[in-house]
MIDOSE-1310 file (N, C-alpha, C; in nm, 2 decimals, decimal comma, always signed):
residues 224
xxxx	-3,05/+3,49/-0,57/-3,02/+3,37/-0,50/-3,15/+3,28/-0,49; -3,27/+3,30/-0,45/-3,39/+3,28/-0,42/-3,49/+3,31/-0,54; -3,52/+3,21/-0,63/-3,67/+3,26/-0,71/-3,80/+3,16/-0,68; -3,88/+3,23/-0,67/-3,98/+3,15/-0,67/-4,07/+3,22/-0,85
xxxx	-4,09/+3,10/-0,90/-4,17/+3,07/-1,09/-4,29/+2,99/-1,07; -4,40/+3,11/-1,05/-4,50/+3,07/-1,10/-4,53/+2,98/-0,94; -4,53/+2,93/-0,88/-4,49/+2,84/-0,72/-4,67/+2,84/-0,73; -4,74/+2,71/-0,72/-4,86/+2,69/-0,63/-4,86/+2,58/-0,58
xxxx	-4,94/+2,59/-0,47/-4,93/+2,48/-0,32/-5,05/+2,42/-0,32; -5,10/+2,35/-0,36/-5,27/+2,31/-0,26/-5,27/+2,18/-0,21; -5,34/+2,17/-0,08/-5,35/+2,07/+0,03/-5,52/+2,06/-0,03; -5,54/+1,96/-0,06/-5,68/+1,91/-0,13/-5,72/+2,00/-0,23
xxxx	-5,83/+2,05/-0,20/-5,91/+2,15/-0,20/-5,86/+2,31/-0,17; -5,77/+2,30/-0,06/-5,71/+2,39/-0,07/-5,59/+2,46/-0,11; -5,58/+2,62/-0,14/-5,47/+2,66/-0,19/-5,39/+2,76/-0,13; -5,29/+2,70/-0,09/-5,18/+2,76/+0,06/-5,12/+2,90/-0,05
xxxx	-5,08/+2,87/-0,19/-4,96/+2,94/-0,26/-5,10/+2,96/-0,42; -5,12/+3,05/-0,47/-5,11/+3,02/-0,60/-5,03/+3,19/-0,68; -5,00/+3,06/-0,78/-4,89/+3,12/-0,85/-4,80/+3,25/-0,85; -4,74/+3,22/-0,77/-4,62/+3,33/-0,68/-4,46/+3,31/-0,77
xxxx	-4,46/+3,47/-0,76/-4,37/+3,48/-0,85/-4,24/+3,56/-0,78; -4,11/+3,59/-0,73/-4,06/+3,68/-0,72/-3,89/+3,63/-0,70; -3,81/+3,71/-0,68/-3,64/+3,69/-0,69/-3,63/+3,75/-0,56; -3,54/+3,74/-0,46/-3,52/+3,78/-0,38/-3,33/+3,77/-0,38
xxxx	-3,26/+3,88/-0,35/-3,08/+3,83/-0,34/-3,02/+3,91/-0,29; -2,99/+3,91/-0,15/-2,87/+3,95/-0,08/-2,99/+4,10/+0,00; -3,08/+4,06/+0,02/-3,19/+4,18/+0,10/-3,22/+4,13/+0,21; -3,26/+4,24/+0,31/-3,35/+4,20/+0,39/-3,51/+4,22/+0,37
xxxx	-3,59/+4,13/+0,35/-3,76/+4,11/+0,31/-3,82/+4,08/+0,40; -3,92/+4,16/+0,44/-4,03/+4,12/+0,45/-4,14/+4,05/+0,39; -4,18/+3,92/+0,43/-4,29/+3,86/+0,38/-4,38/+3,88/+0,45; -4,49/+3,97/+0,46/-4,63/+3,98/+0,55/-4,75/+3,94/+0,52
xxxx	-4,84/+3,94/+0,61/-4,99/+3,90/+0,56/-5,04/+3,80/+0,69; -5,17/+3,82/+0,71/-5,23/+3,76/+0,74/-5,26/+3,58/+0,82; -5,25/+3,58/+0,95/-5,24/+3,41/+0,99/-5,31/+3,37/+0,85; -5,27/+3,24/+0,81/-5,30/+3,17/+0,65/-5,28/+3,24/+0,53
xxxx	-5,22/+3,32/+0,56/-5,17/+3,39/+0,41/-5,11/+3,32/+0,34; -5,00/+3,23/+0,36/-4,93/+3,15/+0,29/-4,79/+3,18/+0,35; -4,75/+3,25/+0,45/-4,61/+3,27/+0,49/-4,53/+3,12/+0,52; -4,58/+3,06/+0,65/-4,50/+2,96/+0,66/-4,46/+2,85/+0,55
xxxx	-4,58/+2,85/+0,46/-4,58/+2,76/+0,41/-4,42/+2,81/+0,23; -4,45/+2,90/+0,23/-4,36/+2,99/+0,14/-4,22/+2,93/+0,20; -4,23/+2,94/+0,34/-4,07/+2,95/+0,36/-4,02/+2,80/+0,36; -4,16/+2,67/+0,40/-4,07/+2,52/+0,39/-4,07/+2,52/+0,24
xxxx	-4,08/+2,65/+0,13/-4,08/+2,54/+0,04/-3,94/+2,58/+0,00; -3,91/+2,70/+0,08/-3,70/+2,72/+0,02/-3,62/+2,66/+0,14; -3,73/+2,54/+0,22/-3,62/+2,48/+0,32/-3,65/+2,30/+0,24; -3,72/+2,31/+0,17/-3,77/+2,13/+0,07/-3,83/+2,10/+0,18
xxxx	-3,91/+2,18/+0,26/-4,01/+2,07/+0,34/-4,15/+2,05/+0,26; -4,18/+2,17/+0,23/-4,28/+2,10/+0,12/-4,27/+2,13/-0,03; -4,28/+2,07/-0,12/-4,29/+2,08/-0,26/-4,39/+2,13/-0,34; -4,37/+2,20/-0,46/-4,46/+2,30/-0,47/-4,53/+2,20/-0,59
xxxx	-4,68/+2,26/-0,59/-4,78/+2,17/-0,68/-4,74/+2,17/-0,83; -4,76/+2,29/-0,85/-4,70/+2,39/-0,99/-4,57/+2,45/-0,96; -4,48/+2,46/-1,03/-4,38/+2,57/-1,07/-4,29/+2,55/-1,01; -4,14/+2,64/-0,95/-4,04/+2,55/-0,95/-3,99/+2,68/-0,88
xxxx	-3,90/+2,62/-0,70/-3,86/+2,69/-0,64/-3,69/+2,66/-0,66; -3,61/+2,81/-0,70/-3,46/+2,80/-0,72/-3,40/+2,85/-0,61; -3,30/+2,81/-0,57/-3,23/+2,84/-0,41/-3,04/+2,86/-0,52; -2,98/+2,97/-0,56/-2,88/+2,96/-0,59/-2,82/+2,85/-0,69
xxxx	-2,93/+2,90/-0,80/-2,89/+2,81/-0,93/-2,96/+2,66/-0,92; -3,01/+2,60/-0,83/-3,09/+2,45/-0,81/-3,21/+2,46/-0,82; -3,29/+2,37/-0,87/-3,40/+2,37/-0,81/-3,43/+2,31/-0,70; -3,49/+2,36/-0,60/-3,55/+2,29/-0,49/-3,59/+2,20/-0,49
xxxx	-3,76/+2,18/-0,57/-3,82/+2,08/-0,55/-3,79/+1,96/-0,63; -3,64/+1,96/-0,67/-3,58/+1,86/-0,72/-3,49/+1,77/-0,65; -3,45/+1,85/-0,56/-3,39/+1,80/-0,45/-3,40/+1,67/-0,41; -3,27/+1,56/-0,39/-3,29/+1,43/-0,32/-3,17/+1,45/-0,21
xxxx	-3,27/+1,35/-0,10/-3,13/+1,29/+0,00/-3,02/+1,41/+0,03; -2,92/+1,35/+0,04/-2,82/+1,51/+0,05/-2,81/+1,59/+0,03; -2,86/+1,59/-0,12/-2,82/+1,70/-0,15/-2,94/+1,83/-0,08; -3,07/+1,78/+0,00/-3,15/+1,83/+0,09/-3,07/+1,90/+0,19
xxxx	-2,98/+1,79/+0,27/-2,92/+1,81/+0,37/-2,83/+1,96/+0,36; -2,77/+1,97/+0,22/-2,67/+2,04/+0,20/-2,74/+2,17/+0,22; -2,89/+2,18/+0,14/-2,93/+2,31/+0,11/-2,98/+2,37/+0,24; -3,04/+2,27/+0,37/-3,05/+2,33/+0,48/-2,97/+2,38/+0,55
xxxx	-2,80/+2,36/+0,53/-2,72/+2,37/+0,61/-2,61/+2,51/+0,56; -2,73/+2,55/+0,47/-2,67/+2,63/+0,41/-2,83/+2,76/+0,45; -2,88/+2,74/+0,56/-3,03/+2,77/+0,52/-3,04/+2,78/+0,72; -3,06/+2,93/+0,78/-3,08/+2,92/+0,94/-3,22/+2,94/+0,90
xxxx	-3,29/+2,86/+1,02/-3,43/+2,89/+1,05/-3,47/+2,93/+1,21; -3,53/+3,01/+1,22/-3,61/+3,04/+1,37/-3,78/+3,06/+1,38; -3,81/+3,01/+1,50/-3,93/+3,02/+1,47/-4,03/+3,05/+1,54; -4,14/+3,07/+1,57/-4,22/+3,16/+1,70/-4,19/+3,08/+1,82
xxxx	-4,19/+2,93/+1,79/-4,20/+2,88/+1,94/-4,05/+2,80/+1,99; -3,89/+2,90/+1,95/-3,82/+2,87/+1,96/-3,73/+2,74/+1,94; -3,83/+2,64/+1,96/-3,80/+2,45/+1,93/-3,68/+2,42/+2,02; -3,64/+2,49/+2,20/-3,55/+2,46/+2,21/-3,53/+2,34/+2,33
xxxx	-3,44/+2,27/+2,29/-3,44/+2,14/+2,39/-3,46/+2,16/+2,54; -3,55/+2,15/+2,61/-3,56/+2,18/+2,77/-3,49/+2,10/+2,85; -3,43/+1,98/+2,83/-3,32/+1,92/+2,91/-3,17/+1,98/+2,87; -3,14/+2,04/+2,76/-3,02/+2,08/+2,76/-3,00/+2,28/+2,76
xxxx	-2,88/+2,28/+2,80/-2,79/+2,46/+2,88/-2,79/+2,49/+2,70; -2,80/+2,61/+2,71/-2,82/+2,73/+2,57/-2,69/+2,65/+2,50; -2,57/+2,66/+2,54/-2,47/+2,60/+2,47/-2,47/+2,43/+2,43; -2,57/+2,40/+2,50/-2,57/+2,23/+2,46/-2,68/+2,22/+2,36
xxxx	-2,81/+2,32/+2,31/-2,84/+2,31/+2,24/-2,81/+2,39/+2,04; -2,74/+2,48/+2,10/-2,65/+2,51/+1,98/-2,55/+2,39/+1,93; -2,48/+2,37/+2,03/-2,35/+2,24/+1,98/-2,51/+2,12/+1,94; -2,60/+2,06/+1,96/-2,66/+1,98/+1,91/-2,70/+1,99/+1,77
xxxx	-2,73/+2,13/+1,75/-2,77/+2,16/+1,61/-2,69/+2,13/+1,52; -2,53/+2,17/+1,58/-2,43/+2,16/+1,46/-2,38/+2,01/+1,47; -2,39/+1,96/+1,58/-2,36/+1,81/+1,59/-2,43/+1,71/+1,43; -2,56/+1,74/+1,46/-2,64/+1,69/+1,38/-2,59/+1,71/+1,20
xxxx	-2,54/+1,81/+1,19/-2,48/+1,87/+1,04/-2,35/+1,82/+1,01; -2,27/+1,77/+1,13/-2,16/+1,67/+1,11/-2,06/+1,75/+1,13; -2,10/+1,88/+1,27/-1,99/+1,98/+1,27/-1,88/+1,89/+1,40; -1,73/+1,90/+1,40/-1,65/+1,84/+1,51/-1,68/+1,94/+1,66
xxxx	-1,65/+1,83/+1,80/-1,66/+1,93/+1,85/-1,57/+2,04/+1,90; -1,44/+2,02/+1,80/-1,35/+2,13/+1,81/-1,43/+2,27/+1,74; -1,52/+2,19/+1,66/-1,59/+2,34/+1,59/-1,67/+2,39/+1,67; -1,76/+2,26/+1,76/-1,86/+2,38/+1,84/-1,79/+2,39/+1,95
xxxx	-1,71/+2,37/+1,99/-1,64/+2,49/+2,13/-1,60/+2,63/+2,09; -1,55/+2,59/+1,98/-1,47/+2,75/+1,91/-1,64/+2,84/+1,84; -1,69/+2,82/+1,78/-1,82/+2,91/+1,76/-1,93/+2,88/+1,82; -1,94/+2,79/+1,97/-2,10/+2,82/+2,02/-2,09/+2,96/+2,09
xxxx	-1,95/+2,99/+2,12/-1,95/+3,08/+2,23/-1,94/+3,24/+2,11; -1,87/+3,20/+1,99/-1,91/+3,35/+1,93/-2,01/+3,34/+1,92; -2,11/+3,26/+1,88/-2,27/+3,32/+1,82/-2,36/+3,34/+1,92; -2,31/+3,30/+2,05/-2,39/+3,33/+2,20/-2,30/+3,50/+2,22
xxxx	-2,23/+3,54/+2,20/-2,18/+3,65/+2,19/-2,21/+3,74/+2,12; -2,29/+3,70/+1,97/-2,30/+3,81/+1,84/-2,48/+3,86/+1,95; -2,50/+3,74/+1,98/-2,68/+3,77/+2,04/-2,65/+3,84/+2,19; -2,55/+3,86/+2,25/-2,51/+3,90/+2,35/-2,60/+3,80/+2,49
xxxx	-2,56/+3,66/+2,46/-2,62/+3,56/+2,59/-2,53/+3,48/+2,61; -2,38/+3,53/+2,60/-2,27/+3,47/+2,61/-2,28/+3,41/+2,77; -2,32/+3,48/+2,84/-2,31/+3,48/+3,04/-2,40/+3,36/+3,05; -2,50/+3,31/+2,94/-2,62/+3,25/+2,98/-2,58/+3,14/+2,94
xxxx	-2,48/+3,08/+2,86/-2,41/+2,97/+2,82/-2,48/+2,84/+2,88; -2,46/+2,83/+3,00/-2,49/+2,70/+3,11/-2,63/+2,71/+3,16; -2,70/+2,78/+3,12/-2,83/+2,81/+3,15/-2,96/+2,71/+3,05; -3,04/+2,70/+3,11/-3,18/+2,56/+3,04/-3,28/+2,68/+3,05
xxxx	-3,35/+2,64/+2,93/-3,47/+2,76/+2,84/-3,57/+2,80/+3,02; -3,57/+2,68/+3,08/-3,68/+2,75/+3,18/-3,59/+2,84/+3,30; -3,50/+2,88/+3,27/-3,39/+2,97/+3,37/-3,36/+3,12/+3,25; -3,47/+3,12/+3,11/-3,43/+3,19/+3,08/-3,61/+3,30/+3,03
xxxx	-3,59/+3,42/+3,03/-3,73/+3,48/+2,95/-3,76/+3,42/+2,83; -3,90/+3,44/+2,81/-3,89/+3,42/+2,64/-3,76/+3,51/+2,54; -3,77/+3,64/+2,56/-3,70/+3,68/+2,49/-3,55/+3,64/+2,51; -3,47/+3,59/+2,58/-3,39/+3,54/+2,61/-3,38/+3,45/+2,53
xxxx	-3,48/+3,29/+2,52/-3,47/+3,20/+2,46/-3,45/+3,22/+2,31; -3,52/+3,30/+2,24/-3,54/+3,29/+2,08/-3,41/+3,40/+2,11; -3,33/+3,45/+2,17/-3,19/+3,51/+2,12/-3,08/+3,37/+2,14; -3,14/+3,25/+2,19/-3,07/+3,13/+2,20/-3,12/+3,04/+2,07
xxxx	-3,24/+3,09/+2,03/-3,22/+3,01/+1,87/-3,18/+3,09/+1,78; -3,18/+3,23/+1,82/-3,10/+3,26/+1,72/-2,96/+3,25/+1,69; -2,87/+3,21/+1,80/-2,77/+3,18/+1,80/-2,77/+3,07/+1,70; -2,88/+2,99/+1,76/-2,80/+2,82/+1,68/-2,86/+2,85/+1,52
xxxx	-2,95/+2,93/+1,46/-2,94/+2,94/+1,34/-2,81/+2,99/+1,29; -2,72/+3,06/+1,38/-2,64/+3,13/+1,31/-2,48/+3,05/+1,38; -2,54/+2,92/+1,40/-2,39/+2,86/+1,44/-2,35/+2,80/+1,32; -2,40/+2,77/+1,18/-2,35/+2,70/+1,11/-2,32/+2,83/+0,93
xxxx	-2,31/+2,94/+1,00/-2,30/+3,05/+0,86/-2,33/+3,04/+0,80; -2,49/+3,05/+0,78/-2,56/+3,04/+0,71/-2,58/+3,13/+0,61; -2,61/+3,17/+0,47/-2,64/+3,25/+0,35/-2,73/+3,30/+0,40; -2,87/+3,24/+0,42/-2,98/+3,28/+0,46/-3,08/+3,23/+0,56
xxxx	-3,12/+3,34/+0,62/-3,16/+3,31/+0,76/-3,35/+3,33/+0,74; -3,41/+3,26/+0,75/-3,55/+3,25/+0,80/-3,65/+3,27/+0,90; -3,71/+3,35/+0,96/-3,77/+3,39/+1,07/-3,91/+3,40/+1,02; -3,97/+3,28/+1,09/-4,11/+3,28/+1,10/-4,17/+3,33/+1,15
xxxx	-4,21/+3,46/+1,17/-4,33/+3,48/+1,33/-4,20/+3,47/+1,41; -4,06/+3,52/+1,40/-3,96/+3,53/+1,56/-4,06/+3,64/+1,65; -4,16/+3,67/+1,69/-4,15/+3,78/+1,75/-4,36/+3,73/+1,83; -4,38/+3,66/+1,72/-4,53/+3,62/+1,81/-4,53/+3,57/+1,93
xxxx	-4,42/+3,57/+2,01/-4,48/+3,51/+2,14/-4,39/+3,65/+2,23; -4,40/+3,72/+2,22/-4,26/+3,81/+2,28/-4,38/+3,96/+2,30; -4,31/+4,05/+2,39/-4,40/+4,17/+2,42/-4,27/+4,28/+2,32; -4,38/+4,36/+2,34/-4,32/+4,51/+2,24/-4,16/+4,52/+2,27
xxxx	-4,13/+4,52/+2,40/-3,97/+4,52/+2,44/-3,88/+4,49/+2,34; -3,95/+4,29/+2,39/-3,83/+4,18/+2,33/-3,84/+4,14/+2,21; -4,00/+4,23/+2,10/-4,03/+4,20/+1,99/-3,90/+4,33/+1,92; -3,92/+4,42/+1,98/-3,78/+4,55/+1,86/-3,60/+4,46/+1,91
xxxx	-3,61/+4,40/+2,00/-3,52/+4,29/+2,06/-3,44/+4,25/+1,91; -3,55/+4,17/+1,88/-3,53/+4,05/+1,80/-3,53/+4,13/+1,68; -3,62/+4,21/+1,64/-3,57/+4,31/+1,53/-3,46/+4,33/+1,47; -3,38/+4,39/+1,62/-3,24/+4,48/+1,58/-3,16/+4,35/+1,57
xxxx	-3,18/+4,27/+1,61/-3,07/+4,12/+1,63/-3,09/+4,09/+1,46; -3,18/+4,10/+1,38/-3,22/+4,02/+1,29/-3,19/+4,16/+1,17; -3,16/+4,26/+1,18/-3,10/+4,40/+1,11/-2,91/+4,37/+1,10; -2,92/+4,32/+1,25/-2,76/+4,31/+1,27/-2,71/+4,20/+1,17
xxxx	-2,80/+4,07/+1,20/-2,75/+3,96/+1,09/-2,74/+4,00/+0,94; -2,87/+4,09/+0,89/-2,84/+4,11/+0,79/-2,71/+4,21/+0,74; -2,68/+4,29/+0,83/-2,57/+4,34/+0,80/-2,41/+4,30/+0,86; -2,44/+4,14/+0,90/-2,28/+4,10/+0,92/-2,31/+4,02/+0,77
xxxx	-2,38/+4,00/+0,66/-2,41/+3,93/+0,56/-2,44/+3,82/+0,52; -2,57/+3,81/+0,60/-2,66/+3,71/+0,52/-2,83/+3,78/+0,52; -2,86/+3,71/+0,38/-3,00/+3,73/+0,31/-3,08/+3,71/+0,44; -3,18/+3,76/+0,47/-3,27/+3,75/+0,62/-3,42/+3,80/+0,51
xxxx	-3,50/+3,66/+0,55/-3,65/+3,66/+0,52/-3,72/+3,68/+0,67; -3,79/+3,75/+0,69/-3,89/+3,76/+0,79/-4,03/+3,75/+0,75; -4,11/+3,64/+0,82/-4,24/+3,65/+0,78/-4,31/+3,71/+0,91; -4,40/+3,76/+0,91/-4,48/+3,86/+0,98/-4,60/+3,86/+0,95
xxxx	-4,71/+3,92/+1,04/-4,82/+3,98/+1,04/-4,85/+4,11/+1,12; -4,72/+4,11/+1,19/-4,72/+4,25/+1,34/-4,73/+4,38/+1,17; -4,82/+4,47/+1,17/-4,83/+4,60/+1,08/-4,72/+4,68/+1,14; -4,68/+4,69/+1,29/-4,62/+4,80/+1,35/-4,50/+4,74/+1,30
xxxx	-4,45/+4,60/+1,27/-4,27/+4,57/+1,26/-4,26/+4,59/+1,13; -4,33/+4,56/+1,09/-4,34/+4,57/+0,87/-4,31/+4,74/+0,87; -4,39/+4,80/+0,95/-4,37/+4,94/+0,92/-4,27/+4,98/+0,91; -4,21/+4,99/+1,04/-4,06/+5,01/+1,11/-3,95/+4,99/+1,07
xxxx	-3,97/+4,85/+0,97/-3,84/+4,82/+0,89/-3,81/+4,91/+0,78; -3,87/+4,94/+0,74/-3,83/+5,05/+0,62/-3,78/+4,95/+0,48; -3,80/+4,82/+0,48/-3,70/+4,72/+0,39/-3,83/+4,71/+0,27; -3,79/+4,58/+0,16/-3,88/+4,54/+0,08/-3,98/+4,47/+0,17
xxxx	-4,11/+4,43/+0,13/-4,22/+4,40/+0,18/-4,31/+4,33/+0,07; -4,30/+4,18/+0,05/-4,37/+4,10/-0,02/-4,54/+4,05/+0,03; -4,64/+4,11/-0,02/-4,77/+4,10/+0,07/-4,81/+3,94/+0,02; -4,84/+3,88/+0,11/-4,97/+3,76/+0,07/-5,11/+3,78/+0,14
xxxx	-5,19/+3,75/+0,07/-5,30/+3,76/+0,09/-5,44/+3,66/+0,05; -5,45/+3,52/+0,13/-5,50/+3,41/+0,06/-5,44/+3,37/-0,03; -5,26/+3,35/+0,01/-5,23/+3,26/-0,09/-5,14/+3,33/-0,26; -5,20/+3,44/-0,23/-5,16/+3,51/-0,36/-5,08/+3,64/-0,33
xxxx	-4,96/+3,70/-0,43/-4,88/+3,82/-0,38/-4,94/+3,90/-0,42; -4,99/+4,00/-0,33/-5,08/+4,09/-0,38/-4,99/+4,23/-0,40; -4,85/+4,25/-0,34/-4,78/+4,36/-0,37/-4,63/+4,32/-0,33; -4,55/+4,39/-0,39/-4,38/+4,34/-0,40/-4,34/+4,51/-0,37
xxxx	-4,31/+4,57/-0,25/-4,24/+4,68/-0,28/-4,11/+4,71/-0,22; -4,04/+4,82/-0,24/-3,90/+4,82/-0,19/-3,88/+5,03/-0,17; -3,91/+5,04/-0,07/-3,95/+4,99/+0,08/-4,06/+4,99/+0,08; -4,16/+4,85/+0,16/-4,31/+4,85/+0,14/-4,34/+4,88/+0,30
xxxx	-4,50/+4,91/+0,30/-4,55/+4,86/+0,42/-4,66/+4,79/+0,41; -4,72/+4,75/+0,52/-4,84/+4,62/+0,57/-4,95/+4,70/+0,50; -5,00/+4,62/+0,41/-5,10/+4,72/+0,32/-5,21/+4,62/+0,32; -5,21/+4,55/+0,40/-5,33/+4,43/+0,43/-5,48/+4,48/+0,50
């Protein structure tokens, strides 16, 4: 579903990506390595936020960084993302920010009455519905973005760093939430640097290290 050919990134002088190569389809992966390793930047480039210097990212037969206008729109909406610092609206209740997400993607609101309340259910924060992020724990909240990643059934789910701002608890929390998605069926990328969550997963494990894949294994661990 996912290839990245040959992929390099540089910001001036610098080189976020060079020449990364791998297929990813229907797994759950680990991407790990080191703050600046190249994780985040890896993942806007299978969301077209950024474009790669060299080589050519494929998302399900397209190329990415070919992408115009809609047909952008289409590939994100086909694409959940979460991220360390949740991004969630502080004036609006857990369910007003889910229905905003899908609002924006051109969902009716007959759609989001009928699935905000399952995907606040699959995370089990159905009770918390009418509730605003500061009535809620951290870990609470990122189980409210993970909902809204997963209000629009998404193929593939993205997780940045879900777990850098959370304690050991709410970090195996978000784990098992993020095992579960992969197993109601969708592709789940996790980028990381925690050694102890890379361990524990037992999954594939794609290492970066300055930019470059320094190991692809299946089941890997944090070999940084």
């Amino acid at each position: 579903m996912i290839k990245f050919e040959d992929v390099t990134k540089k910001y001036g002088s610098t080189t976020a990506l060079d020449q990364i190569s791998f297929e990813i389809d229907d797994e759950f992966v680990v991407v790990a390595g080191k703050s600046g390793a190249g994780k985040t930047t890896l993942l806007e480039m299978i969301l077209a936020k950024e474009t790669p210097t060299s080589g050519r990212v494929v998302f399900d037969g397209e190329v990415v960084n070919e992408l115009q206008g809609n047909e952008v729109s289409d590939l994100r909406q086909r694409i959940g993302a979460i991220f360390q610092d949740y991004k969630l609206l502080s004036d609006r209740t857990a369910f007003e920010n889910i229905g905003y997400a899908m609002r924006v993607v051109g969902a009716s609101e007959e759609d989001i009455e009928k699935r905000v309340p399952q995907v606040l259910d699959i995370v089990s924060m159905k009770e918390f519905a009418d509730s605003y992020p500061r009535e809620l724990s951290e870990g609470e909240q990122q189980r409210v973005a993970i909902a809204r990643a997963l209000a629009t059934k998404p193929e593939v789910v993205l997780a940045d760093e879900p777990t850098g701002n959370l304690d050991p608890y709410y970090t195996q929390d978000i784990i098992q939430l993020l095992k579960k998605i992969y197993e109601m069926g969708a592709t789940v990328i996790l980028a990381t640097h925690d050694r102890q969550t890379v361990n524990s997963l037992e999954q594939r494990v794609i290492s970066l290290k300055d930019g470059r894949l320094v190991n692809d294994q299946d089941p890997g661990k944090f070999v940084l």
